[in-house]
N, C-alpha and C positions, 0 to 999 in steps of 0.2 A: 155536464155534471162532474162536479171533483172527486176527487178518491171520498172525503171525508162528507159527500153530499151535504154540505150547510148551509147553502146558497137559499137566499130567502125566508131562513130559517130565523124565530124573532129568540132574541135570548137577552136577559137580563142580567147586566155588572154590577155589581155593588161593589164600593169601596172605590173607588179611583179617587186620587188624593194629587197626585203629579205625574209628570212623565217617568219616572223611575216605581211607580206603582205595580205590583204584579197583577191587580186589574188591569192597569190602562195597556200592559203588554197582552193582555190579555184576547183585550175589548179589539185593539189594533189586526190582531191575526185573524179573529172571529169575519171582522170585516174585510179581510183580505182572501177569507174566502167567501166571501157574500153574504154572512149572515145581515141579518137587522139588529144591529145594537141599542140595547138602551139602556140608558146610565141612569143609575141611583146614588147618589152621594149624603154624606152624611146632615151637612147644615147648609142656607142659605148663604153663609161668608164661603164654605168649600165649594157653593155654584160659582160664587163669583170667581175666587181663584183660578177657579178651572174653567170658566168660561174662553180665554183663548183656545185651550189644549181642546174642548169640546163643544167649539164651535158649528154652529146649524147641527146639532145630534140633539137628540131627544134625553133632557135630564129633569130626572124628577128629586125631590130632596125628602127624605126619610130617616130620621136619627131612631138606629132600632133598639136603640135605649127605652123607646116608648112607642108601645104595644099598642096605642092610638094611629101612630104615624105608619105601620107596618099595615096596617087592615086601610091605612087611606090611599096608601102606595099600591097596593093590589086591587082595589076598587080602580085608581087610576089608571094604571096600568093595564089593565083588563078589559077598560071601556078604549080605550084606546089603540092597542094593540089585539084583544082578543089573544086566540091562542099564544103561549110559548110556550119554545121549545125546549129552552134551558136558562138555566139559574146559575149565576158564578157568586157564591158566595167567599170576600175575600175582605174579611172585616176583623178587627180584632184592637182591643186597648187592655191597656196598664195604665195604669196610676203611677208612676216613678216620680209624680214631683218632690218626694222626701228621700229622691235615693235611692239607693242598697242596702235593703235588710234583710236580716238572715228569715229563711222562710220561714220560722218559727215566730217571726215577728210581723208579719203580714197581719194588716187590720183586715177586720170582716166583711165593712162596705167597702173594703177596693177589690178584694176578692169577687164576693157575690156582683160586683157592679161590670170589672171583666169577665164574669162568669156570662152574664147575662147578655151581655156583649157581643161577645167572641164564639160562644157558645151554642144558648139556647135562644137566639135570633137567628138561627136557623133553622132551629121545628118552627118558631114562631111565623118566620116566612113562607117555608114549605106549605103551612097549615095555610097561611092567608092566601096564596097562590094557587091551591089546590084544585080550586072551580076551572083555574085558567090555564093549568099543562095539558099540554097535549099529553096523547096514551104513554107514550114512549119519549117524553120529556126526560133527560139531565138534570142532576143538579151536582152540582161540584164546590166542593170549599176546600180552601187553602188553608194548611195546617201545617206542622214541622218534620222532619225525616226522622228525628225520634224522641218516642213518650218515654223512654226509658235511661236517658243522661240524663245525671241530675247537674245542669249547670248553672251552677251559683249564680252569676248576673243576668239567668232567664229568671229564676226565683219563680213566685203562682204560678206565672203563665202557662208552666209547663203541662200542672195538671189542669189545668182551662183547656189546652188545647185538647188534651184527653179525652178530655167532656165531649167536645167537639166530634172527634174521632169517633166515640161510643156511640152520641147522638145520630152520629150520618147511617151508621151500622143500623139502630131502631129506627130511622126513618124508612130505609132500606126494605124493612122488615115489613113494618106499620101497610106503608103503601101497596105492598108488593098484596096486601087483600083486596084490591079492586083497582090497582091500574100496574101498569109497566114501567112505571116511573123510574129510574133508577138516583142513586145518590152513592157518591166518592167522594176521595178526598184526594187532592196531590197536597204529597211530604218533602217539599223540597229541604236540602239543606242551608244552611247562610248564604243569605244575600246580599247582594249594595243595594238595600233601600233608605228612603227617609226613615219610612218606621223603625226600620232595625236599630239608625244612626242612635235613636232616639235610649236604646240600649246602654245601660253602663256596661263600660267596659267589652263592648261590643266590638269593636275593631282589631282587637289582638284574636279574639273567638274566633272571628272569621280569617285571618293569617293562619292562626295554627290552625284551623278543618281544613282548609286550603293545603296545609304541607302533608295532609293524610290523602288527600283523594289519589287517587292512582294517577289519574292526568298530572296532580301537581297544578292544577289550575281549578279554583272554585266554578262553582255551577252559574249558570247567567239564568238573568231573569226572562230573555228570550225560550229558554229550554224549559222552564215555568211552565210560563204561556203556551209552547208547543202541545204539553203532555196532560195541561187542560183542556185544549180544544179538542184534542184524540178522545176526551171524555163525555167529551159535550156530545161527539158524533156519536152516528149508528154506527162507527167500526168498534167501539167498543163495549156493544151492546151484551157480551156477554162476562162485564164487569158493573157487581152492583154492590155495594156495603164494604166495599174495598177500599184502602190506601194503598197510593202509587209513588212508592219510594225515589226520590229523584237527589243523591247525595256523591254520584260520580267515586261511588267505594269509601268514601269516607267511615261509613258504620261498620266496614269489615276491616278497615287498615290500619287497627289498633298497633300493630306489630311489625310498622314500617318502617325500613332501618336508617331511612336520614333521620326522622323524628326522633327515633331513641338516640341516634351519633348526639342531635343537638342536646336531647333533653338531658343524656350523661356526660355532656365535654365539660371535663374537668375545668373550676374556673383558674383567671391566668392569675398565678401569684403576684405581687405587688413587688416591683423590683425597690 
């Protein structure tokens, strides 16, 4: 038996999209310590995509956009597997196909549509699943290192993920009157995903958090995946409606003096 006892243990990924997904790193360490994975993804074309990457694994497809598909996903799952023991919730959209707009200019259905999304498809899941956790079932969703930068090319998303954050806290809560269930969140900070790439103006964000962390080297999606699966175990059983900040100093290293060197070096006059 391993330090994090997960062996045999059945847990549910949502969200793998590609190999650079902070499910699929996820899903990968889960079964590297024995658990039983099973994959949810979002559409029929994202099974197929992913069909090499999750190859002979059990995947089922649930777009929890609709509150139909999330109660058929649980039904199936549950005839299927019976108990589990945790839930990775790792799901989240934007709308950007118009761009960068200042958040004053956010329409109302792309909001409420990531809202519901990213969000509140996670009470919606918890709720559908409920029959089928074990006492002392996980659930964990991925959210950002912080609700309080306000950065322009995150725009909504930022108070979405908030939602989120609050959400897992009243689940936390909710549950905690007839079972042991616990729920978290890991905050990682910038990562190299597809989703992020998908970010305007995304790539400079992640250089400069990068020249704050204290290492000097941004966070990997392996250290992600580590600090969810510590969540999903009984060792961190005495963590429940918490966020697990994972941003390598970046949110304390406002006042770090290569950054201020660059960000005051006088520019070169034009000979």
């Amino acid at each position: 038996m391993g330090f994090l006892n997960l062996a045999g243990k059945n847990v549910l990924v949502m969200g793998v999209a590609n190999r650079k997904s902070v499910a699929w790193f996820i899903a990968k360490t889960l079964e590297e310590e024995g658990a039983n994975v099973i994959y949810s993804v979002r559409s029929e074309a994202r099974k197929e995509t992913t069909a090499k990457l999750l190859k002979d694994k059990p995947v089922y497809v649930c777009d929890v956009e609709n509150k139909e598909e999330i109660a058929k996903l649980a039904d199936e799952v549950g005839r299927d597997f019976g108990t589990l023991h945790g839930i990775v919730h790792s799901i989240a959209f934007a709308n950007y196909s118009e761009g960068f707009k200042p958040f004053h200019e956010t329409k109302r259905d792309d909001f409420l549509q990531a809202t519901a999304i990213s969000a509140f498809s996670v009470v919606e899941v918890s709720n559908a699943f409920k029959p089928y956790l074990d006492n002392h079932a996980s659930v964990v969703a991925i959210s950002i290192s912080s609700l309080t930068i306000t950065a322009e090319n995150y725009g909504y998303m930022s108070p979405v993920k908030a939602a989120l954050d609050s959400a897992i806290r009243y689940l936390a809560k909710s549950f905690s009157k007839d079972t042991q269930v616990r729920f978290n969140t890991v905050n990682p900070g910038t990562l190299k995903t597809s989703a992020s790439a998908g970010i305007p103006g995304y790539l400079e964000s992640y250089l400069f958090s990068e020249k704050l962390t204290f290492r000097k080297e941004a966070l990997t999606t392996q250290e992600v995946a580590n600090a969810a699966v510590f969540l999903l175990s009984e060792r961190s059983s005495g963590m429940n409606g918490t966020g697990m900040t994972l941003d390598a100093g970046m949110g304390i290293n406002y006042f770090d003096a290569e950054v201020i060197k660059l960000a005051m070096r006088p520019e070169e006059k034009e000979s």
